[in-house]
VEXLO-816476 format. One record per residue (C-alpha): x, y, z; residue number from 1. Coordinates in nm, 3 decimals, padded with zeros to 5 digits. Layout:
! VEXLO-816476
        x        y        z   nr
        X        Y        Z  NUM
...
This chain:
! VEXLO-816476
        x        y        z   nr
   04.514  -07.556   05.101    1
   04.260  -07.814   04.904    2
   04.384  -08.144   04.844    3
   04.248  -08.338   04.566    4
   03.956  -08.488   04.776    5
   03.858  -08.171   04.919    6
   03.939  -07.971   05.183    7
   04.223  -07.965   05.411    8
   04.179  -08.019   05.739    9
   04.081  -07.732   05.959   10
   03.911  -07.570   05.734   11
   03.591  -07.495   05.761   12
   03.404  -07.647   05.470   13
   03.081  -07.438   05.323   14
   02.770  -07.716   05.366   15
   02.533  -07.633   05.075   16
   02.175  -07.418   05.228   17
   01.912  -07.688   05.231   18
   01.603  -07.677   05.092   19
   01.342  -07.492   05.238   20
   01.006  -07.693   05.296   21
   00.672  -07.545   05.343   22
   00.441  -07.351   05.177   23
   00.670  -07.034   05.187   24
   00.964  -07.265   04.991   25
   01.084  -07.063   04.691   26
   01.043  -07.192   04.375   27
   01.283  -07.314   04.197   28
   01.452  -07.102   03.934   29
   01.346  -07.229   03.558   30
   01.621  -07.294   03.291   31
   01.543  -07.300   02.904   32
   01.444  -07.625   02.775   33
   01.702  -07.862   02.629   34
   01.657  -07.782   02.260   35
   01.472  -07.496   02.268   36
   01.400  -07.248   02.010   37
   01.622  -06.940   02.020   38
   01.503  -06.631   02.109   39
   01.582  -06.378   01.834   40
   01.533  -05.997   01.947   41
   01.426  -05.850   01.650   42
   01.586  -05.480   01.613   43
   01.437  -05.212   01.400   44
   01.603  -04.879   01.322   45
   01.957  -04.810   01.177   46
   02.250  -05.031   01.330   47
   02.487  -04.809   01.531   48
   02.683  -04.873   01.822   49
   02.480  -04.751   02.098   50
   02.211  -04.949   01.924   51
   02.386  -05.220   01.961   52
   02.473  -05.223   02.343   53
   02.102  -05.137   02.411   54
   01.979  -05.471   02.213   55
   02.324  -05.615   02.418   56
   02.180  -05.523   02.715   57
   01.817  -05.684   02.716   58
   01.944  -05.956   02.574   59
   02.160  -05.976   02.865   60
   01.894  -05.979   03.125   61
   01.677  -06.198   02.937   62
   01.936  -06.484   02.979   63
   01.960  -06.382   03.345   64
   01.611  -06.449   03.409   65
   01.635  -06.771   03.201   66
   02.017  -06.963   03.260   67
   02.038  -07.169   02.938   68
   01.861  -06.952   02.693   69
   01.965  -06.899   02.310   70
   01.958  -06.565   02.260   71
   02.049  -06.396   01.922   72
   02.006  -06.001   01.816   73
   01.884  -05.921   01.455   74
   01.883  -05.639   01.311   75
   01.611  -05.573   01.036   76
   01.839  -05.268   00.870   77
   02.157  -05.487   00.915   78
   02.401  -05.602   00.631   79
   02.726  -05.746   00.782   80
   02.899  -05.914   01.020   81
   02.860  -05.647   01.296   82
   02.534  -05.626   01.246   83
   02.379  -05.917   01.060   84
   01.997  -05.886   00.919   85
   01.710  -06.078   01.106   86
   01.687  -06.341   00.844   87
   02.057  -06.437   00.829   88
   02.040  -06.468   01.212   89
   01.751  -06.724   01.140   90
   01.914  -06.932   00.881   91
   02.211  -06.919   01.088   92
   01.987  -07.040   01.391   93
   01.824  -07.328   01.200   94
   02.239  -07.453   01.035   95
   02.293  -07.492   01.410   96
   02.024  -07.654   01.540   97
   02.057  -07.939   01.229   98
   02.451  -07.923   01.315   99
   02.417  -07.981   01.665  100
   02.123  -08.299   01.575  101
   02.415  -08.433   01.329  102
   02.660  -08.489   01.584  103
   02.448  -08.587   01.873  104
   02.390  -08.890   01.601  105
   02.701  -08.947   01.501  106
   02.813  -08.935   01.870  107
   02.590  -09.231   01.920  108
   02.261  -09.029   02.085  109
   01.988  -09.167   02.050  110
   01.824  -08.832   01.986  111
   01.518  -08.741   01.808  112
   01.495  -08.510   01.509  113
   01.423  -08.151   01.604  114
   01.110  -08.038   01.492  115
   00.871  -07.697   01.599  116
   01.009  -07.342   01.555  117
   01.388  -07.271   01.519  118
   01.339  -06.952   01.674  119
   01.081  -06.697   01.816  120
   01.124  -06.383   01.729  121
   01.046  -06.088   01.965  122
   01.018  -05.761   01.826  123
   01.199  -05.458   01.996  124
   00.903  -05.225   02.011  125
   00.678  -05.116   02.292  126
   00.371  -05.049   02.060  127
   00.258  -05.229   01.744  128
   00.358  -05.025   01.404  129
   00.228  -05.182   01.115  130
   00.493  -05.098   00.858  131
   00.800  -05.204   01.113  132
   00.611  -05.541   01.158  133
   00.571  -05.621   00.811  134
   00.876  -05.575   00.737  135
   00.988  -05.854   01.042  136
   00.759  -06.088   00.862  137
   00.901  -06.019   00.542  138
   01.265  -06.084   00.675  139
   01.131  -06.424   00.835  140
   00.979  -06.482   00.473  141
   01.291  -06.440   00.323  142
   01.479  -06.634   00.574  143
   01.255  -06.930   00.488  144
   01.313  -07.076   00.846  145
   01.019  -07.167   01.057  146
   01.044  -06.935   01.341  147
   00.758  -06.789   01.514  148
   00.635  -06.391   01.556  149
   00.552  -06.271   01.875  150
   00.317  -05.949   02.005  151
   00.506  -05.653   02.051  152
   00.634  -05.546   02.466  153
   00.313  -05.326   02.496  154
   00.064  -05.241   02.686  155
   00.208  -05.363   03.008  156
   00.182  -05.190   03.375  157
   00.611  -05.291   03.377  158
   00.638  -05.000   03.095  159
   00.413  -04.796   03.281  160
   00.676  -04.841   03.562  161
   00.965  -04.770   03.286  162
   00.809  -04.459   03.212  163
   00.753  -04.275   03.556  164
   01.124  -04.379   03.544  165
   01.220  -04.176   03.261  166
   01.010  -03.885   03.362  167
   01.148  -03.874   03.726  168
   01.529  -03.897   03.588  169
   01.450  -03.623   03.391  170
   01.316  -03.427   03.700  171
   00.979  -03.406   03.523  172
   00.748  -03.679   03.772  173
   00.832  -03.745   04.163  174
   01.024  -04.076   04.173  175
   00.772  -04.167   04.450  176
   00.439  -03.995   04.583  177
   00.432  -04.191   04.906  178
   00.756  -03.988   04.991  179
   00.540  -03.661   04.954  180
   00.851  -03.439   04.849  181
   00.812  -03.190   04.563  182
   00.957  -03.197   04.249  183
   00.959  -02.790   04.124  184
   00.982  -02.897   03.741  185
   00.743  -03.205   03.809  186
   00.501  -03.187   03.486  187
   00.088  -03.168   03.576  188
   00.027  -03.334   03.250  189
   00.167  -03.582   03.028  190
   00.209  -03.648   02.665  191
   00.287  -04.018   02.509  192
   00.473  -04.037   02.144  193
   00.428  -04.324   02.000  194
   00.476  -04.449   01.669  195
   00.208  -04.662   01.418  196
  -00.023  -04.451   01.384  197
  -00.386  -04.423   01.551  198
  -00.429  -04.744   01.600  199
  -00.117  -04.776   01.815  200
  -00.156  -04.491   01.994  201
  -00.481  -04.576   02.114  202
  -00.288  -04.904   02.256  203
  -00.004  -04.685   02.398  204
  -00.323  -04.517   02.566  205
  -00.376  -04.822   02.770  206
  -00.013  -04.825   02.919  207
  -00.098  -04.446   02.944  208
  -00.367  -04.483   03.173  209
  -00.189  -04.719   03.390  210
   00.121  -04.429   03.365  211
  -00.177  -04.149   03.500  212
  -00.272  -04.359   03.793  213
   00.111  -04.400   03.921  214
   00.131  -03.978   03.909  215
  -00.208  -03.887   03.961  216
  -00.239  -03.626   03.644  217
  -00.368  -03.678   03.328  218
  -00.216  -03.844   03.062  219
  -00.280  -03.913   02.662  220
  -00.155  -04.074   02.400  221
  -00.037  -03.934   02.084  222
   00.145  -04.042   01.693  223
   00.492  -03.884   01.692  224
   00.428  -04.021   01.293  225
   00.139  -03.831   01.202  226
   00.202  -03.432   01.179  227
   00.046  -03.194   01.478  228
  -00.085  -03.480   01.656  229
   00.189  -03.425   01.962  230
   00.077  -03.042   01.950  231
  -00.265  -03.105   01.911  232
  -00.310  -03.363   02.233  233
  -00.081  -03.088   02.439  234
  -00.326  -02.824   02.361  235
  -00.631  -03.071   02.462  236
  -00.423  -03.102   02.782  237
  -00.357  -02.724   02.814  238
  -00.724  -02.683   02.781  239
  -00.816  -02.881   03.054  240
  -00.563  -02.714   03.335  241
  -00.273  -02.888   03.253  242
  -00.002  -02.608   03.236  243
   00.369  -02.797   03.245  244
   00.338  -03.111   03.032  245
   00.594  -03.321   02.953  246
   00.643  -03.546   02.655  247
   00.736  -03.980   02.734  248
   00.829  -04.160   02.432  249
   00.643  -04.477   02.448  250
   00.943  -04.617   02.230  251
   01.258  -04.869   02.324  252
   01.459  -04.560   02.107  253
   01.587  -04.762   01.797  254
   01.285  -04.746   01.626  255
   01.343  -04.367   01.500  256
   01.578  -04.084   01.423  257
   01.600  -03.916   01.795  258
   01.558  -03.533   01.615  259
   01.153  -03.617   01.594  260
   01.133  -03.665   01.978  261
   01.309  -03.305   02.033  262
   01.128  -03.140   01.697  263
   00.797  -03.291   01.850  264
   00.887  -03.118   02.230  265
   00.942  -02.793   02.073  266
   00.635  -02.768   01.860  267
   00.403  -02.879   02.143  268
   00.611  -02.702   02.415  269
   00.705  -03.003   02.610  270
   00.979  -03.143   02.802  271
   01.114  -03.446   02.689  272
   01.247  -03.760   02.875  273
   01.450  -04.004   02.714  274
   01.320  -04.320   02.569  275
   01.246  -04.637   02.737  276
   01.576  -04.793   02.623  277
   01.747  -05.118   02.851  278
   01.514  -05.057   03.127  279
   01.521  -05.382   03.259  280
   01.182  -05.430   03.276  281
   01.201  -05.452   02.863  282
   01.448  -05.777   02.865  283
   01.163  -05.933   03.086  284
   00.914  -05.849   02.895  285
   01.137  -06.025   02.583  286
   01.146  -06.332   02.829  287
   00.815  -06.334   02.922  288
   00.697  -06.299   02.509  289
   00.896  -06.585   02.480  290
   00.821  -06.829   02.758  291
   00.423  -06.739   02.638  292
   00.477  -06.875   02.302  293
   00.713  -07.215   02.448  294
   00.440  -07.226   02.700  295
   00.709  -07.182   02.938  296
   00.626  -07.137   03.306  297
   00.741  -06.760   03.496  298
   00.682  -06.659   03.795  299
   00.762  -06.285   03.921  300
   00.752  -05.929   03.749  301
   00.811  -06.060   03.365  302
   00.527  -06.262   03.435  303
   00.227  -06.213   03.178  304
  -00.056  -06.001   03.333  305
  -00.362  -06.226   03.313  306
């Protein structure tokens, strides 16, 4: 039994590890900043529970990979309490940021006024669509809080990763071609839906190219919002040998109604795998959006690609 000094006696007592010196010492793990902004995940799409858990859930390993960190969820459809709008989480954000100044002064701290962004905001999306970004700027308009915008997740090789992921759960990639074994339903050509148009799915190419060199077929980009573009890259694949495709959403899965990924299978004769969702490589990619625009140091996978 512990006594109020410590341990009792005959007990062994646990000696913290100590430091390791050298050149191979590990770093040591970074914390948020003492007043930093907070990060606000910015959600698109219609609020629902499952929605909800996902946004939970990279919010959740965000703050693993950062002890200390503010994180807040906003939803740009959102109305109430269970799922308040992106600019009420703002204002919300900057009443407690001048709260928690007011009675560090009236505790006697000798602190100074905050100043810089209340909050970053980090959209949920892998690729950039336009009208889903304007309307985040709008709602950080509205919220008339000075909070910064960051790029969207995408292109990044850790979606890449996320999406050989998807594709092997769904028994449509091999999990890993080192191991050599064969997958009988393994597709010989893949299809990317994303959303935003062109433009973006000329950036989900990018991602896509990094996708084709992890499973050694081909694999192209396509709009899931602009009609017969999903059939029309399958038949370009078709045409060039490809005879089992399969479709990837490049797409966290908020963003739209789930119906247009199967509608867009069927029409272009594709398998579908499910969307990226709380892969954890997409809370470390919030992080690391983050920690870019706080010039915050990171080390390891979240790390930006330079």
């Amino acid at each position: 039994m512990s006594t109020p000094t410590g341990p009792a006696n005959d007990l062994p007592v646990r000696m913290p590890r100590p430091r390791q010196s050298g050149r191979h010492r590990r770093p040591e793990p970074a914390v948020a900043p003492d007043g930093a902004p907070a990060l606000v995940l910015a959600v698109p799409g219609t609020p629902s529970g499952p929605v909800r858990l996902l946004a939970d859930e990279v919010v959740s390993i965000a703050r693993s990979e950062l002890p200390g960190l503010n994180a807040r969820i906003g939803y740009l459809d959102g109305d109430d309490a269970e799922f308040p709008s992106l600019s009420t989480v703002l204002a919300h954000a900057a009443q407690d940021r001048t709260a928690r100044y007011e009675l560090a002064r009236a505790a006697g701290s000798d602190v100074a006024e905050p100043e810089g962004p209340v909050a970053v905001v980090v959209p949920l999306l892998a690729g950039a669509d336009g009208a889903l970004l304007r309307e985040i700027r709008q709602a950080i308009a509205h919220s008339k809080v000075a909070a910064e915008l960051t790029d969207v997740l995408g292109p990044h090789p850790l979606l890449a990763e996320a999406l050989h992921v998807r594709l092997s759960e769904a028994g449509l990639a091999r999990a890993d071609r080192a191991r050599l074994f064969t997958v009988a339903t393994a597709a010989d050509g893949i299809v990317i839906a994303s959303v935003g148009g062109e433009e973006a799915a000329q950036a989900a190419g990018i991602t896509g190219m990094l996708l084709a060199a992890r499973l050694a077929v081909p694999v192209m980009a396509a709009a899931l919002d602009k009609e017969g573009s999903i059939a029309d890259v399958a038949e370009q694949l078709r045409s060039s040998g490809s005879g089992q495709l399969a479709l990837a959403p490049y797409l966290i899965g908020p963003e739209i109604d789930p119906s247009l990924l199967e509608a867009a299978g069927k029409e272009a004769g594709c398998a579908v795998a499910e969307p990226l969702g709380a892969y954890p490589a997409i809370g470390k990619l919030a992080l690391s959006k983050y920690a870019t625009a706080l010039g915050i140091p990171q080390t390891g996978a979240g790390a930006p690609v330079r």
